[in-house]
C-alpha positions in Angstrom: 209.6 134.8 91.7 211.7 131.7 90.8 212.6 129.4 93.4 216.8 128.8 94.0 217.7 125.9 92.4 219.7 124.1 94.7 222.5 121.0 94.9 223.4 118.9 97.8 226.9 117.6 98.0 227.6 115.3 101.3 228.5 112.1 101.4 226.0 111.0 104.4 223.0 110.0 103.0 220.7 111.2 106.5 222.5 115.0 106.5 221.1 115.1 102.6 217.4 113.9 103.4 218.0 116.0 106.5 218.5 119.0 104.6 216.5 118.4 101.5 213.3 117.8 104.1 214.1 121.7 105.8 214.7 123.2 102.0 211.7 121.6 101.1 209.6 124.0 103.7 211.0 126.7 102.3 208.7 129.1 99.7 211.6 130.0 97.2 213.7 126.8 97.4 213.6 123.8 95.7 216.5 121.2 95.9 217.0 119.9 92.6 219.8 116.9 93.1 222.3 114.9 95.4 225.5 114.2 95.2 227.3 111.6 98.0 231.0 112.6 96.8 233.1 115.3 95.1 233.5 114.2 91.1 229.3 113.4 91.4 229.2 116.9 92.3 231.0 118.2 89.7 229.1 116.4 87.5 225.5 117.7 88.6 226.8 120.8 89.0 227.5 120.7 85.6 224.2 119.5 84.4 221.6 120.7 86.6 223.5 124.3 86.8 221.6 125.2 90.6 221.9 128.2 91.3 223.3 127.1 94.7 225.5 124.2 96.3 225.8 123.0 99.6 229.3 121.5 99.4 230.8 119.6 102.0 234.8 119.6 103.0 235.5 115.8 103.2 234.3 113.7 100.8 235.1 110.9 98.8 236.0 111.3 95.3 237.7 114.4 95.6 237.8 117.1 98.0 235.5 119.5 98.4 237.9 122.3 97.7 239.2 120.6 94.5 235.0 120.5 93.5 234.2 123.8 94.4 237.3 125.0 92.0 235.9 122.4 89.0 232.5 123.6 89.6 233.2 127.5 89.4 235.5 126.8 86.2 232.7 125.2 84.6 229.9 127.1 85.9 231.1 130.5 87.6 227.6 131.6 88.0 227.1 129.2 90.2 227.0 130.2 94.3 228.9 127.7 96.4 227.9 127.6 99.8 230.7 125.0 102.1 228.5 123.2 104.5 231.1 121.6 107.1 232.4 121.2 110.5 235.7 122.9 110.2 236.2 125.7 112.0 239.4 126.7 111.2 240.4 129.7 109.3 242.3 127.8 107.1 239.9 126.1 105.3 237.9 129.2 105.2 240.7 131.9 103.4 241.5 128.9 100.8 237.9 128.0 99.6 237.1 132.1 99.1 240.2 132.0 97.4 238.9 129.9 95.1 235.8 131.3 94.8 233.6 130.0 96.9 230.4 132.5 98.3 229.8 131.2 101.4 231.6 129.0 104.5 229.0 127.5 107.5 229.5 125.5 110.1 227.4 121.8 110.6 227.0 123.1 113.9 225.0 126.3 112.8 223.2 124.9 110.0 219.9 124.7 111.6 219.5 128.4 112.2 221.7 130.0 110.0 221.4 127.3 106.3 217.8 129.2 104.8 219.5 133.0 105.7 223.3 132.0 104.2 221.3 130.3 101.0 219.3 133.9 100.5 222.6 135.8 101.2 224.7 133.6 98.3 222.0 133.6 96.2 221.3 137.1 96.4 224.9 137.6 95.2 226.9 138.6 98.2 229.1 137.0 100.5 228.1 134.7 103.4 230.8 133.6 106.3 229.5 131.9 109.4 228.9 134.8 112.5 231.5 132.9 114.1 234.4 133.2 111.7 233.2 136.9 110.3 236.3 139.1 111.3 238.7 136.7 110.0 240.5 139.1 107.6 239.4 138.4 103.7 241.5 140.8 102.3 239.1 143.3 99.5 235.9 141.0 100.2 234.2 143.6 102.9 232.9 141.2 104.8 230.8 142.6 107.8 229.8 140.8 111.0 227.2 138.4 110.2 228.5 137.4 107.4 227.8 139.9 104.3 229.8 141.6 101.9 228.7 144.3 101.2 228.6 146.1 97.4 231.6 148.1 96.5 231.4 152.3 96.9 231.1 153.8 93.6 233.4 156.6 95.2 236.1 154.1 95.4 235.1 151.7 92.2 238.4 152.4 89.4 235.5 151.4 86.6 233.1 153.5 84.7 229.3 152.6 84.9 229.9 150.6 81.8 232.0 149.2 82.6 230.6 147.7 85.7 227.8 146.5 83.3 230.2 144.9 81.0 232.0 143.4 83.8 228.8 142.0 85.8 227.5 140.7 82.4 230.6 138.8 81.4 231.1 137.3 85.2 227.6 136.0 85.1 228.8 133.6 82.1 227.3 135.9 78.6 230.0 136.2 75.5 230.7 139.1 74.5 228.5 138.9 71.9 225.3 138.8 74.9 226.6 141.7 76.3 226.7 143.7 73.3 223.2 142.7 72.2 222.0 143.5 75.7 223.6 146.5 76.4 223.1 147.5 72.6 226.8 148.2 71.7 228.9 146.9 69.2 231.2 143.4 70.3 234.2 145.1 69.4 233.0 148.1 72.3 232.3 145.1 74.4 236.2 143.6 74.1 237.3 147.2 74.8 235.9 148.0 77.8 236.8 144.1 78.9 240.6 144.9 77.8 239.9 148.3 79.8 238.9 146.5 82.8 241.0 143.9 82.8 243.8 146.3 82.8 242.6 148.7 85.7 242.3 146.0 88.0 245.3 144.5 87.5 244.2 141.0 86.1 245.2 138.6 83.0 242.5 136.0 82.7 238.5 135.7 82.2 238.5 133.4 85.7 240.8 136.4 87.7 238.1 138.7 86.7 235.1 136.3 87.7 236.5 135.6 90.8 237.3 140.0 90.9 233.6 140.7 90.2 232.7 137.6 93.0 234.8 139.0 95.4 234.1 143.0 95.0 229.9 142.2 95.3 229.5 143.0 91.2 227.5 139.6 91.0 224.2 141.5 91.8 222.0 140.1 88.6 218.3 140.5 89.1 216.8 136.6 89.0 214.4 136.2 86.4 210.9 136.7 87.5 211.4 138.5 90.0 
């Protein structure tokens, strides 16, 4: 099994070598770069492509928010988890509305961090215990902080569809998916177009933040 990659974004040098020390005990994680503000983070995001991010709220150089939106535009495979001592629902409703998988609390983070890490990377939804019934809208969050996979009873797709759709969210052209799911690209653009029009949306990042938000992003990791 591969270890989650994982990027630390705080601008207070002790929380990083705080955290890096705890990840570093852990059998599947290896941290695999810093970053003390937001357009670093961006940056390493972009480079190192972790499979994880502990992004903090208040940083120099750019906001976390604005980061977390950069990040996911460049990268949308990527699981950002917001490390940070707001409790406020505020903050929480407008980073998932940008895409972000998970929201914990400074306060929590050393017994909840290695469980909300799993949950992200794992592909579902992580919202500190604390803030759990805020209201999400469609993301089925349940206490303790998981989504939970959509019903197939109540899913408007096919089962190819669903394939197509988890395929092109993880980041593969439509030219991946077809040679993966051994179909032609122009059957891959149709049941995109198909999709795209059942659910109501007009852009590759609406239906990447759709699949993020509805539990779709359940990709076995390599090795494993």
């Amino acid at each position: 099994m591969k270890p989650i990659r994982i990027l630390i974004a705080d601008d207070h040098a002790v929380l990083r070598a705080g955290l890096r020390l705890l990840l570093s005990q852990q059998y599947d994680m290896i941290v695999v770069g810093e970053a003390e503000d937001g357009a670093e983070a961006v940056s390493k995001a972009t480079e190192l492509r972790p499979d994880v991010i502990l992004m903090d709220l208040a940083m120099p150089g750019g906001s976390g928010l604005s980061a977390t939106r950069a990040i996911l535009d460049a990268w949308p495979r990527a699981r950002v988890l917001i490390l940070t001592m707001y409790d406020d629902t505020a903050h929480l409703k407008q980073l998932m509305r940008v895409g972000a998988a998970g929201y914990l609390l400074k306060a929590a983070a050393d017994t909840e961090l290695i469980n909300a890490i799993r949950v992200v990377s794992s592909g579902a939804t992580y919202v500190d215990p604390s803030l759990a019934e805020v209201d999400l809208g469609n993301r089925g969050l349940s206490r303790g902080g998981r989504a939970a996979p959509p019903a197939a009873s109540t899913s408007p797709l096919s089962e190819r569809e669903e394939e197509v759709l988890r395929l092109v969210a993880w980041g593969h052209t439509s030219a991946e998916v077809a040679e993966r799911l051994s179909i032609s690209r122009r059957t891959v653009e149709a049941h995109r177009a198909s999709i795209m029009d059942k659910i109501g949306v007009h852009s590759r990042a609406e239906l990447v933040r759709f699949a993020r938000e509805s539990g779709y992003l359940r990709e076995p990791r390599a090795g494993d």
